[in-house]
Backbone as CSV, one residue per row, in Angstrom:
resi,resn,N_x,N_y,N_z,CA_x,CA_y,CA_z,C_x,C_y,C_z
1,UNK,256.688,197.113,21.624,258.037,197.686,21.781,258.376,197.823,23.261
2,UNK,259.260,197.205,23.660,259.914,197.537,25.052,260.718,198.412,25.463
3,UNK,260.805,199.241,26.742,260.666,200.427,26.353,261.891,200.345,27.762
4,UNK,263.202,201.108,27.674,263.666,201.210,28.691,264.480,203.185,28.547
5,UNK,265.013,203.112,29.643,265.271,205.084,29.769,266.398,205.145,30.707
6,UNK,266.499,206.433,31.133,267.767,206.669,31.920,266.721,208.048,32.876
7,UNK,266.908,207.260,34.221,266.224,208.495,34.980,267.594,209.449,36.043
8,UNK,267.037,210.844,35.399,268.017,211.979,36.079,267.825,213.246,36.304
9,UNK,268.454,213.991,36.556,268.425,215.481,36.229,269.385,216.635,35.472
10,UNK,268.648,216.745,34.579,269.532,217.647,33.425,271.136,216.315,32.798
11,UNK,269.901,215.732,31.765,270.919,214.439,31.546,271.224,214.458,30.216
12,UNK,270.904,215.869,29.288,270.946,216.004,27.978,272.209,215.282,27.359
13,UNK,273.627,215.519,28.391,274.730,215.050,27.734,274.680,213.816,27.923
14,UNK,274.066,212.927,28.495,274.413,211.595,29.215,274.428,210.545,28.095
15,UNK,275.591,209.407,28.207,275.786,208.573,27.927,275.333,207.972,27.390
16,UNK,274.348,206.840,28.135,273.010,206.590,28.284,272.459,205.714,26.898
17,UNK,271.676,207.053,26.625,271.059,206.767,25.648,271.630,206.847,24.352
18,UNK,272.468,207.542,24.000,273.241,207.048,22.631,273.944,205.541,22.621
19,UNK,274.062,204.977,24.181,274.931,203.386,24.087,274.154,203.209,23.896
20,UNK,272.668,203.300,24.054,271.465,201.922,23.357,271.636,201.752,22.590
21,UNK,270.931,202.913,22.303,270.518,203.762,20.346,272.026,202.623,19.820
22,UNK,273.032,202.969,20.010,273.733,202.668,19.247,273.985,200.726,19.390
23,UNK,273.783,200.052,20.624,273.547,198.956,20.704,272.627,198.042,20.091
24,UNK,271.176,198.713,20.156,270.180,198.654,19.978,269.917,198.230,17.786
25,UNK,270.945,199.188,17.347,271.441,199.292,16.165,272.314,198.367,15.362
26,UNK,273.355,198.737,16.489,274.455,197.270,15.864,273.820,195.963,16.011
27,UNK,273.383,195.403,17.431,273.085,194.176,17.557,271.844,193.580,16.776
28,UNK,271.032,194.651,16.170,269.762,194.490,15.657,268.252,194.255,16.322
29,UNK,268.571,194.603,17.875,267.842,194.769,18.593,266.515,195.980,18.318
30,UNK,265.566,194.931,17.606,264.680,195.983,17.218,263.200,195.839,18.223
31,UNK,262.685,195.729,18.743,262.158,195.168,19.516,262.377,196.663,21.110
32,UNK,262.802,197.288,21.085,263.408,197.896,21.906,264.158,199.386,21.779
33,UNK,263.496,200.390,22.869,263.986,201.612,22.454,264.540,201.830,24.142
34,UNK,265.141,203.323,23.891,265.689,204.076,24.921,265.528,205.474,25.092
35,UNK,265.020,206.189,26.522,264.898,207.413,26.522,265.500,208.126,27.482
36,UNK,265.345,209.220,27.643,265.888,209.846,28.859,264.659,210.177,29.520
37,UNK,264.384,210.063,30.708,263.641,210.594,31.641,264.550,211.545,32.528
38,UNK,264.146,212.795,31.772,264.735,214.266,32.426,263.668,215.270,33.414
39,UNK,264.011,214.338,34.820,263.205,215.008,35.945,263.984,215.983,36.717
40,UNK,262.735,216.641,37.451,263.305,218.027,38.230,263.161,217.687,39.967
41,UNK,262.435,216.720,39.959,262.432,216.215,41.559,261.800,215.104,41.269
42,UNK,262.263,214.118,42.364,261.726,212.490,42.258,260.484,212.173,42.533
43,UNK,259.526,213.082,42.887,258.198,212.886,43.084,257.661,212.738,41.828
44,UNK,258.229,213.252,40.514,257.503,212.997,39.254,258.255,211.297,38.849
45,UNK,259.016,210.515,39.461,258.928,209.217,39.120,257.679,208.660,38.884
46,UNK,256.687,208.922,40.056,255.205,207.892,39.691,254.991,208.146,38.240
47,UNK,254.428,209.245,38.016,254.428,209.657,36.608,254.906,208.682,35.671
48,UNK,256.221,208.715,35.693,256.819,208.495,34.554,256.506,206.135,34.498
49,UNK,256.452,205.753,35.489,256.208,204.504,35.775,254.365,204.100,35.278
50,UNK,253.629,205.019,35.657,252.131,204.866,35.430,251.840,205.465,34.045
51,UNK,252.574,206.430,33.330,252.157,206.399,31.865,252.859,206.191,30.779
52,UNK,254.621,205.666,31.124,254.923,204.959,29.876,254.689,203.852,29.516
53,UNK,254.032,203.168,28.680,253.554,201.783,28.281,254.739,200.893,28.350
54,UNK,254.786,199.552,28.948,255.751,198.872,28.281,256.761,199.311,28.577
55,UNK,257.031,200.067,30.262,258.876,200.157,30.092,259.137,198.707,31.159
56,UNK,260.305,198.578,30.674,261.046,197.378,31.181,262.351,197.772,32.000
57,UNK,262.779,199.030,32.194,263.985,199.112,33.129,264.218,200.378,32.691
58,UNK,265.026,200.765,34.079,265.219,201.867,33.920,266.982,201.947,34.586
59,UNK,267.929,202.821,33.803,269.107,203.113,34.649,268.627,204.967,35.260
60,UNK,269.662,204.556,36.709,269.148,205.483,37.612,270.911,206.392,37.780
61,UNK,270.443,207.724,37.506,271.831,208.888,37.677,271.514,209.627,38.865
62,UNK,272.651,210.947,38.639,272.672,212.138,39.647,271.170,212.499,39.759
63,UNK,270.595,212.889,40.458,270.687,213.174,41.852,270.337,211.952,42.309
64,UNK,269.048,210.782,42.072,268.284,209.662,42.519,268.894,208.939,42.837
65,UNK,269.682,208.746,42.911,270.618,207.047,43.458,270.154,206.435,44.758
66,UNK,269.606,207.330,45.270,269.348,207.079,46.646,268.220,207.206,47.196
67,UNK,267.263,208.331,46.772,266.236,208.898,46.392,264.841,208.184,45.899
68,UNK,265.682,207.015,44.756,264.354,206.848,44.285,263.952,205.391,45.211
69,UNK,264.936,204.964,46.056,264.553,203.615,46.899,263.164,203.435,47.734
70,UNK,262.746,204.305,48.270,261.578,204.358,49.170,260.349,204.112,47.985
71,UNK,260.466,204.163,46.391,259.369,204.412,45.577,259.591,202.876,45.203
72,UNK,260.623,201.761,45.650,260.774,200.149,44.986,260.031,199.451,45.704
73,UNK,259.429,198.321,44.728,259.321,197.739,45.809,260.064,196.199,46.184
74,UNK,261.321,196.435,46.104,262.092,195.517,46.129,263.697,195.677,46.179
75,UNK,264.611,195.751,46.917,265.931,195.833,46.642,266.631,194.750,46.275
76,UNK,267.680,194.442,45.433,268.634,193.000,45.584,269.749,193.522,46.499
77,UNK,270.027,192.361,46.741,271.427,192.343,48.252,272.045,193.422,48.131
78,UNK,273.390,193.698,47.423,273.605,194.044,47.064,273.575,195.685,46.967
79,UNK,272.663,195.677,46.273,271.782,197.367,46.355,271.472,197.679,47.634
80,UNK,270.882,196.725,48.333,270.468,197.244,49.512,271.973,197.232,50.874
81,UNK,272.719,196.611,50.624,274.094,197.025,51.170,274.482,198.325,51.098
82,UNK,274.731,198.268,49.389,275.403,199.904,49.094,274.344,201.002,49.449
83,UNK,272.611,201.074,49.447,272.178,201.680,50.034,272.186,202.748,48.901
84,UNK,272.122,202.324,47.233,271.911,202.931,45.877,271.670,202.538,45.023
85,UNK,270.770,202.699,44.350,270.656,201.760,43.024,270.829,202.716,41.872
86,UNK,271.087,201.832,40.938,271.837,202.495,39.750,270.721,201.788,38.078
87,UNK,269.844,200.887,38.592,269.211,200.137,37.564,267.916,199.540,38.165
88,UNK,267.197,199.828,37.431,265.901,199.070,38.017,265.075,198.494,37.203
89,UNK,264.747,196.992,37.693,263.781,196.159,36.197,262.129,196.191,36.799
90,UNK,261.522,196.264,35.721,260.366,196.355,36.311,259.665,194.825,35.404
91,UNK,259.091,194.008,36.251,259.234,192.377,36.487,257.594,192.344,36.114
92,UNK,256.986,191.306,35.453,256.041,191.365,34.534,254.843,191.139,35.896
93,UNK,254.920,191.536,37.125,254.187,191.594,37.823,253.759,193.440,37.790
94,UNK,254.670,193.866,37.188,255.290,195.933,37.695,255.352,195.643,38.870
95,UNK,256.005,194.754,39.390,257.205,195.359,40.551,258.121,196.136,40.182
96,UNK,259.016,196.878,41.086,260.386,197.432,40.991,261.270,196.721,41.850
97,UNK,262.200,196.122,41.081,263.151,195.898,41.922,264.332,196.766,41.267
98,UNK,265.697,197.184,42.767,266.428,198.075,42.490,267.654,197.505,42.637
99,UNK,268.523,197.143,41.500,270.057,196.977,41.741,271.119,198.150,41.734
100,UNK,272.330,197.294,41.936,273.396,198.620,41.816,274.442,198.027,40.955
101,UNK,274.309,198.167,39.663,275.770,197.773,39.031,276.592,198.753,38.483
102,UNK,276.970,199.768,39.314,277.965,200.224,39.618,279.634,200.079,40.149
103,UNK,279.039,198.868,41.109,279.734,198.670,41.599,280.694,197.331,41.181
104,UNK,280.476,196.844,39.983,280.166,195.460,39.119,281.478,196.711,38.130
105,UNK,280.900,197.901,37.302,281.671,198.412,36.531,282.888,199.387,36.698
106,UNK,282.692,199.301,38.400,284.240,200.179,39.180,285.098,199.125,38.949
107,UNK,284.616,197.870,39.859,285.233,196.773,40.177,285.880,196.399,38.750
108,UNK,285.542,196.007,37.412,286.194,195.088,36.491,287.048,196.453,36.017
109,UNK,286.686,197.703,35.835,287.330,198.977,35.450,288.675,199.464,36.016
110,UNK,288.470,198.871,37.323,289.938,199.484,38.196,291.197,198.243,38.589
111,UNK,290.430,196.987,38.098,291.043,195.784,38.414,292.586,195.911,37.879
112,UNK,292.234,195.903,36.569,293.470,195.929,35.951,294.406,196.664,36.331
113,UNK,294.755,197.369,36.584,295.726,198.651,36.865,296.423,198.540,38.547
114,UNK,295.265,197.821,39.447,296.198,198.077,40.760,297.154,197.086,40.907
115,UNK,298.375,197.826,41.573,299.424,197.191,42.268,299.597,196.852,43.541
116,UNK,300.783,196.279,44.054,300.502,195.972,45.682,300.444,196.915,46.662
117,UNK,300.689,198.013,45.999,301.023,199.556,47.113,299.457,199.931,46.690
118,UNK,299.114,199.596,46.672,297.879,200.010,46.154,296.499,199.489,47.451
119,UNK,296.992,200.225,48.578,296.227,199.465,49.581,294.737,200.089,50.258
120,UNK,295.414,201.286,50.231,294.621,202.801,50.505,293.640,203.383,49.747
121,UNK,292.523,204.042,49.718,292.007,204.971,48.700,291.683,205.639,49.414
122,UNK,291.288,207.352,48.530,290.733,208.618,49.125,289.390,208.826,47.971
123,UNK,288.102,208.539,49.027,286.952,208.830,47.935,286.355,210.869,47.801
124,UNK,286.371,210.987,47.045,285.626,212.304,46.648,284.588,212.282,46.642
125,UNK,283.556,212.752,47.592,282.333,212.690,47.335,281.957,212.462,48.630
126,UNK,280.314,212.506,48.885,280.104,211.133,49.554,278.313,211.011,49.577
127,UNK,278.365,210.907,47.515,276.505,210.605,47.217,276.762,209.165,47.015
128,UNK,275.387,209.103,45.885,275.270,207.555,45.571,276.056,206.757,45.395
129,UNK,276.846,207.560,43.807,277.784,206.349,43.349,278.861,206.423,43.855
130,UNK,279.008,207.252,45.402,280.672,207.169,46.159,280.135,205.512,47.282
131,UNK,279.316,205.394,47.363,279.128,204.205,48.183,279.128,203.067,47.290
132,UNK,278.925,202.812,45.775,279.117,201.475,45.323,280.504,201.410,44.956
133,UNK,281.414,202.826,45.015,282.526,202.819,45.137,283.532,202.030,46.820
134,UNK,282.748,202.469,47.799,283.230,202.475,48.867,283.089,200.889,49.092
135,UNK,281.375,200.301,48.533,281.691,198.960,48.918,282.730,197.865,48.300
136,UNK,282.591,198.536,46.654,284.241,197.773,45.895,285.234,197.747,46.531
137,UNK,285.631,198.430,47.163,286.900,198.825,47.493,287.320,198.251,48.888
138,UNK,286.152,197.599,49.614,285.603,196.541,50.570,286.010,194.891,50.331
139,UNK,285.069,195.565,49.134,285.334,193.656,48.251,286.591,193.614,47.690
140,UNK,287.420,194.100,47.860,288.949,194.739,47.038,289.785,194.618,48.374
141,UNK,289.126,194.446,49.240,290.672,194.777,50.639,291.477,195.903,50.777
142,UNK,290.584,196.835,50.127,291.462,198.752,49.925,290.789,198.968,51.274
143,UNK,291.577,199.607,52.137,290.820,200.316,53.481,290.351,202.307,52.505
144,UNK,289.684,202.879,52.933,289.376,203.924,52.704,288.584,205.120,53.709
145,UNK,289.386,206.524,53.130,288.650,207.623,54.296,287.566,208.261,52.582
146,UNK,287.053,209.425,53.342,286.107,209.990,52.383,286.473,211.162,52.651
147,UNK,286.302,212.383,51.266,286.546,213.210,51.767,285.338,214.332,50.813
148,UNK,284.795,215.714,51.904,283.903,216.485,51.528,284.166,217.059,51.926
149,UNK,283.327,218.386,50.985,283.462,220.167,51.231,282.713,220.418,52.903
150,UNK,282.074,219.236,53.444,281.508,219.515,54.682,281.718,218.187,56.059
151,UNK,281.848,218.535,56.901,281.809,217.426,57.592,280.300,216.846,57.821
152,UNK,280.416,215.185,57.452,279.060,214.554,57.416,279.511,213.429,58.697
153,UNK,278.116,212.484,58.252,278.268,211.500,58.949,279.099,210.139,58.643
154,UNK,279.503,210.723,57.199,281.023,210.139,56.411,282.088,210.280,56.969
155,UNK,282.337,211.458,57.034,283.326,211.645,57.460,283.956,213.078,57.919
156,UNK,285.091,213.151,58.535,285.010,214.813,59.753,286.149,215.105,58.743
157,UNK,287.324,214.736,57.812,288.069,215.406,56.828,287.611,216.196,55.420
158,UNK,288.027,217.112,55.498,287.382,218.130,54.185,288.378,218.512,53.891
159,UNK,287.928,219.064,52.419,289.175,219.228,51.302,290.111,220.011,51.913
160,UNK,289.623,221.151,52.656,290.584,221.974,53.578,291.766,221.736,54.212
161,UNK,291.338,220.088,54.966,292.481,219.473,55.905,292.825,218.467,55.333
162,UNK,292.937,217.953,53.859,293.886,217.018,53.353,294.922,217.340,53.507
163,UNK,295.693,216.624,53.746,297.384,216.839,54.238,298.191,216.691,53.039
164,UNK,299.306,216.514,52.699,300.168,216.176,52.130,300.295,214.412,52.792
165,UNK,300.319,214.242,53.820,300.681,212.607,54.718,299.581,212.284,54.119
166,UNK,298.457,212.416,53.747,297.319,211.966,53.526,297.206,211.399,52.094
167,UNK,297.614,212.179,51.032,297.914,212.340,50.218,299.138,211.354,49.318
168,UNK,299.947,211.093,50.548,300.761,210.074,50.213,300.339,208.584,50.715
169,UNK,299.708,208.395,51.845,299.928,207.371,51.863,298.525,206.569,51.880
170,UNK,297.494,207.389,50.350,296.398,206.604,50.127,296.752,206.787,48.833
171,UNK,297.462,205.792,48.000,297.398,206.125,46.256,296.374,206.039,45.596
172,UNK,295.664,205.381,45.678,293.984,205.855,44.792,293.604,206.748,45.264
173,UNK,292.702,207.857,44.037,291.995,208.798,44.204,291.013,208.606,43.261
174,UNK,289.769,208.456,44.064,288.418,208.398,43.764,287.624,209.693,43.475
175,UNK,287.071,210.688,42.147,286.170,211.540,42.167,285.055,211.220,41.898
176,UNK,284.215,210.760,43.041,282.745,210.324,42.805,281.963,212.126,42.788
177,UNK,282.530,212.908,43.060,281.905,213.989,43.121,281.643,214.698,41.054
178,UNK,279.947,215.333,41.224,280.450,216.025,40.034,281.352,216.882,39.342
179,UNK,282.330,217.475,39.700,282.981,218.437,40.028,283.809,217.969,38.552
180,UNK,284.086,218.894,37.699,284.249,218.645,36.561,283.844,218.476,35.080
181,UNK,282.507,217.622,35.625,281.513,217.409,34.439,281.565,218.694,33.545
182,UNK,281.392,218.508,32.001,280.991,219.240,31.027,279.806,219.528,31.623
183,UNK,279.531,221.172,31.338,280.438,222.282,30.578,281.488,222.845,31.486
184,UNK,281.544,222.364,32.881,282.613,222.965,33.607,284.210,222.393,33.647
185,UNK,284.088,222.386,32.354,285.811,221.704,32.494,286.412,221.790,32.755
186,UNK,286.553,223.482,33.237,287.812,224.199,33.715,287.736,223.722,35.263
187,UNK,286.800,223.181,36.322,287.056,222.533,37.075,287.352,221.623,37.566
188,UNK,287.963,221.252,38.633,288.572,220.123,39.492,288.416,220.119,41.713
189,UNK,288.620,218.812,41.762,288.464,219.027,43.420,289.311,219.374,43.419
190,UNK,289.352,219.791,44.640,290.035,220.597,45.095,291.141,220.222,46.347
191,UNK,292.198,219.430,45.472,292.976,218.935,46.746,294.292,219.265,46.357
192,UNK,295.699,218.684,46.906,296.973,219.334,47.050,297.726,217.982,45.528
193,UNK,297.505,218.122,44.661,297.516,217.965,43.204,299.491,217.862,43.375
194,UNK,300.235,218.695,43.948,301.550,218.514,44.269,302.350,217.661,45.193
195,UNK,301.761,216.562,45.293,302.018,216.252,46.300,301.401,214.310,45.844
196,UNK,300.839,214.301,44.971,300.484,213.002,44.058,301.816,212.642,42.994
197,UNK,301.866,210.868,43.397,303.615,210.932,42.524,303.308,209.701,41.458
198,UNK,303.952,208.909,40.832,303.808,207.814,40.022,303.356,206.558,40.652
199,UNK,303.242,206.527,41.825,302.735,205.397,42.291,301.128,205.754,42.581
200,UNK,300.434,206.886,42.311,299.349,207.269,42.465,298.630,206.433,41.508
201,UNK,297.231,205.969,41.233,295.808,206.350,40.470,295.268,207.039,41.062
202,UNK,294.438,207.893,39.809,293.563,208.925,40.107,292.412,208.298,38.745
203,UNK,291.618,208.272,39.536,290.069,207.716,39.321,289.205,208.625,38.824
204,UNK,288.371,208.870,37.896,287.789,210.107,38.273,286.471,209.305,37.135
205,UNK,285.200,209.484,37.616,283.442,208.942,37.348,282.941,210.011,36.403
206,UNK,283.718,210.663,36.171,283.249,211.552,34.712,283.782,210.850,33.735
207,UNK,282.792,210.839,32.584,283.469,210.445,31.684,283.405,211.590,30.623
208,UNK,282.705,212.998,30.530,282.555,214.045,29.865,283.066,215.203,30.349
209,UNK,283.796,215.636,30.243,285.361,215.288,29.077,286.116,214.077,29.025
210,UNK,286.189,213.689,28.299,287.111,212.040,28.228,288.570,212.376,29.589
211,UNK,289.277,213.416,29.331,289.963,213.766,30.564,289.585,214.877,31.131
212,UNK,289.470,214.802,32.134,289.294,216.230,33.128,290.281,216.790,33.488
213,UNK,289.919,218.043,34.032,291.304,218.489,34.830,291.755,217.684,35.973
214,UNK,291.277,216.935,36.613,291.506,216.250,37.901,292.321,215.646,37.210
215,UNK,292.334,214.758,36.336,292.952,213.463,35.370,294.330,214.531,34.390
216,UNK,293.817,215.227,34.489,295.229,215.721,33.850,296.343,216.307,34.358
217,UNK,295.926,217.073,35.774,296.668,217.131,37.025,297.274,216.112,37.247
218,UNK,296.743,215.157,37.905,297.056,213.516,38.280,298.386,213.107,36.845
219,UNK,298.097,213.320,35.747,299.138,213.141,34.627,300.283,214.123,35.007
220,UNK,300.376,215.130,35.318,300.929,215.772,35.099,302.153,215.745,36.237
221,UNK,301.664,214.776,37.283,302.452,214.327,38.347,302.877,213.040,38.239
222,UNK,302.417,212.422,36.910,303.264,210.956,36.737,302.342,209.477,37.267
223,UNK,301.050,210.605,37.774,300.088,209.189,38.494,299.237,208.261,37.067
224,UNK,298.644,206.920,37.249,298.117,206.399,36.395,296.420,207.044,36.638
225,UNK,295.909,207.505,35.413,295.068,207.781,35.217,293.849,206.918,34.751
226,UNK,292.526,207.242,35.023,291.221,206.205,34.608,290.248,207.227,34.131
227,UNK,289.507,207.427,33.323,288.324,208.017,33.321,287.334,207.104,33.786
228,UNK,285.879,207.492,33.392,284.641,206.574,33.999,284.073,205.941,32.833
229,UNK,284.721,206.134,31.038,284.275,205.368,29.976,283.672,204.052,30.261
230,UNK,284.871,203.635,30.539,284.827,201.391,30.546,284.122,200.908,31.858
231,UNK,283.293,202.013,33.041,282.810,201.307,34.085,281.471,201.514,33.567
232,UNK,281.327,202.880,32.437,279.761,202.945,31.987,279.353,201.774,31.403
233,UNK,280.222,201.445,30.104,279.809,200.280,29.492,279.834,199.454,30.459
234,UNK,280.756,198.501,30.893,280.489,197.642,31.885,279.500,197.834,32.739
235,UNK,279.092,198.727,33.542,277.790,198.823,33.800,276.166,198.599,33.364
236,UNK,276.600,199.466,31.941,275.456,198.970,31.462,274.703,197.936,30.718
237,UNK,276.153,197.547,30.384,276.159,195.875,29.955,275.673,195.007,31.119
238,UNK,275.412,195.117,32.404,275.064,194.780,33.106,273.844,194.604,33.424
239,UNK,273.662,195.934,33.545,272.114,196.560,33.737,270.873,195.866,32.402
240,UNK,271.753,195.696,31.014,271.075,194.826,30.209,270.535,193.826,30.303
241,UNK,271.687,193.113,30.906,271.507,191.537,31.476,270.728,191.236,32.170
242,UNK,270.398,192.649,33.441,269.204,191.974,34.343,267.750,191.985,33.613
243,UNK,267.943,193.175,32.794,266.633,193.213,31.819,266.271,192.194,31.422
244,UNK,267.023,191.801,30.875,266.956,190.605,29.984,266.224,189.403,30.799
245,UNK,266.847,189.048,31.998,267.005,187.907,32.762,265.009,187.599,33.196
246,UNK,265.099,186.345,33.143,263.788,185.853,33.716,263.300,186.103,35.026
């Protein structure tokens, strides 16, 4: 039995593993299971690599995206650009190599929807999956600022000093931040929500609650809305493929 998982922290609600289970089911893929690997710090990765028999890949969440790279021994292009991996196959040598198809399920997820005013973005965040965001949006010809509760080496704007000018003249809005996730629904970032008009998207990488408050704000001003549903699948339809691949 080949054995693949989802490595994270506190991932009870996650995605994940019910798309196998349930892939795994429909397609008749029997041959093959899925688990969660629910860690508390990335030092218990060895662990989990040296005593599950037979795993073949792993998808990588909050917090590790970034974290678990120093433990591969291998990056693809790609991954090692964005500087996150999101999937990792382990190659009948047990190597690790680490991709990022993340950035594979922003990209086909947000395609559809942009227009020509659509030149600008404002990312939320600035962890793992805000950089396979940042490099799409590269490969997209969107220029982009970042914005955090702190000044980093991202960037010196925080939620504090978003402007209204700011606000207008980047219509995508990116929430790579958790901020929202179930059970905290009643939250949202924290930006000037009045001031977003119909020529806006608002993006938001949660997909639990199907809408958030960020996404319903953003509605409530007439902007086009996305959850993070169709970049999971697409993602992990991805992440399959490399499994799969020779």
């Amino acid at each position: 039995m080949r054995r693949f998982g989802l490595l994270g922290k506190n991932i009870s609600y996650s995605f994940s593993e019910s798309y196998f289970k349930k892939k795994f089911e429909n397609e008749q893929i029997n041959d093959a299971n899925y688990q969660n690997f629910d860690i508390q710090n990335i030092t218990e990765f060895s662990n989990i690599i040296s005593k599950t028999v037979n795993l073949k890949g792993l998808n990588v969440t909050i917090p590790y995206k970034e974290e678990v790279i120093p433990f591969l021994d291998k990056l693809n292009k790609k991954a090692k650009k964005i500087g996150a991996v999101n999937t990792i196959k382990i190659n009948a040598n047990g190597k690790l190599i680490g991709y990022n198809t993340d950035c594979y399920g922003f990209k086909k997820s947000l395609q559809p929807f942009l227009k020509p005013n659509h030149k600008k973005a404002i990312i939320l965040g600035t962890g793992g999956a805000s950089k396979a965001v940042a490099f799409t949006l590269n490969e997209l010809g969107i220029d982009y600022i970042y914005i955090s509760r702190k000044p980093s080496e991202f960037t010196k704007i925080t939620y504090r000093n978003l402007t209204e000018d700011l606000i207008k003249t980047h219509p995508i809005i990116i929430n790579c931040s958790p901020v929202g996730t179930f059970p905290n629904v009643d939250q949202c970032p924290n930006i000037p929500y009045k001031f977003i008009t119909q020529n806006h998207i608002l993006y938001d990488l949660i997909y639990n609650p199907e809408e958030t408050k960020f996404l319903k704000l953003g509605k409530q001003y007439g902007a086009t809305t996305i959850n993070g549903s169709n970049m999971l699948i697409l993602q992990a339809e991805k992440a399959w493929n490399i499994w799969n691949k020779d």
